[in-house]
C-alpha positions in Angstrom: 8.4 16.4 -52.3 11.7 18.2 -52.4 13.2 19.8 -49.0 16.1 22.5 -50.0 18.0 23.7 -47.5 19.2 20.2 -45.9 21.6 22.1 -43.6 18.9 24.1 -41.3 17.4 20.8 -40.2 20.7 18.9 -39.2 21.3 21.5 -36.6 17.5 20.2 -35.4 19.0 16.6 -35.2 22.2 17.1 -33.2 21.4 16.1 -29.7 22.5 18.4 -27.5 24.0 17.5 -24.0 21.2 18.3 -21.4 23.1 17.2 -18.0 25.1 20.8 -18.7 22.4 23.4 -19.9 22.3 26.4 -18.3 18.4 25.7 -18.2 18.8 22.2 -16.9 20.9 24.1 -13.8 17.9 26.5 -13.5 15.1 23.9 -13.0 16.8 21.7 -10.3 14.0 21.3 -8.1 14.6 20.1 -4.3 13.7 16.5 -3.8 10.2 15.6 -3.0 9.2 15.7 0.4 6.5 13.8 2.4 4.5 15.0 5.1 1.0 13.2 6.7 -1.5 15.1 7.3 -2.9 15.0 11.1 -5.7 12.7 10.6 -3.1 10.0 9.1 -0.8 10.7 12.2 -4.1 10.0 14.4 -4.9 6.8 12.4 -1.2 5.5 12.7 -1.4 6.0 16.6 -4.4 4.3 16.6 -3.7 1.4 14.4 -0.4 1.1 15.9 -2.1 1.0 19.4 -4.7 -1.6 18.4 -1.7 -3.7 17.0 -0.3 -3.9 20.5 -3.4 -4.6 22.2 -4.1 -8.0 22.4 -7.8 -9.2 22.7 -7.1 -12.6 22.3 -8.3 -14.7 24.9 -5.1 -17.0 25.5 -7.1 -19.5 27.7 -10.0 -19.6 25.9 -8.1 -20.7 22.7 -5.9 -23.4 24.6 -8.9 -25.1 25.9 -10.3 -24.8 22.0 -7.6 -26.6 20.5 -7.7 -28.8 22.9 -11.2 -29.9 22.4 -10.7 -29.7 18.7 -7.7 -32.0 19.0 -9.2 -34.4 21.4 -12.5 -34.5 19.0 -14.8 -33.3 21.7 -15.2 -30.3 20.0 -18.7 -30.4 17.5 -20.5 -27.7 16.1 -24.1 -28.1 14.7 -24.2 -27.8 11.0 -27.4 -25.1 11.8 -25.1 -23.0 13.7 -22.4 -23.1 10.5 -25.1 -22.3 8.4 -26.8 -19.2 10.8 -23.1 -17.5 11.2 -22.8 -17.7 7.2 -26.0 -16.5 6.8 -25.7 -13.1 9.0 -21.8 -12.8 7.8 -23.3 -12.4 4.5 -26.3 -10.2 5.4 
């Protein structure tokens, strides 16, 4: 195949500076913005509410390490076993 006319298609192969087009300046878009619906501002309250609360028994976990350090603290193997059991079911 012959292509005449070599010297249309180099003006297709110059690059051509895009930072200063006057299309380029025409497009600009603002920057993207971000803005939660109200449900998600509900479920941040919520979750940041349930964060703070604390519903762990402090005493009832001292005297649980305790035990479990001491080696008074046993559990049965059945209970193991029954707490796997409904976790799964």
């Amino acid at each position: 195949m012959k292509i005449t006319g070599a010297s249309v298609l180099q003006g297709l192969t110059r690059p051509t500076d895009v930072r200063n087009s006057k299309r380029n300046e025409e497009t600009k878009r603002s920057p993207d913005v971000f803005e939660a619906s109200e449900k998600a501002k509900d479920y941040n309250v919520a979750r940041k509410g349930a964060a703070a609360a604390s519903d762990v028994r402090e005493a009832i976990v001292a005297d649980l390490q305790a035990r479990i350090k001491s080696g008074e603290y046993n559990v049965s193997a059945y209970d193991i076993a029954s707490k796997l059991v409904d976790a799964r079911i």
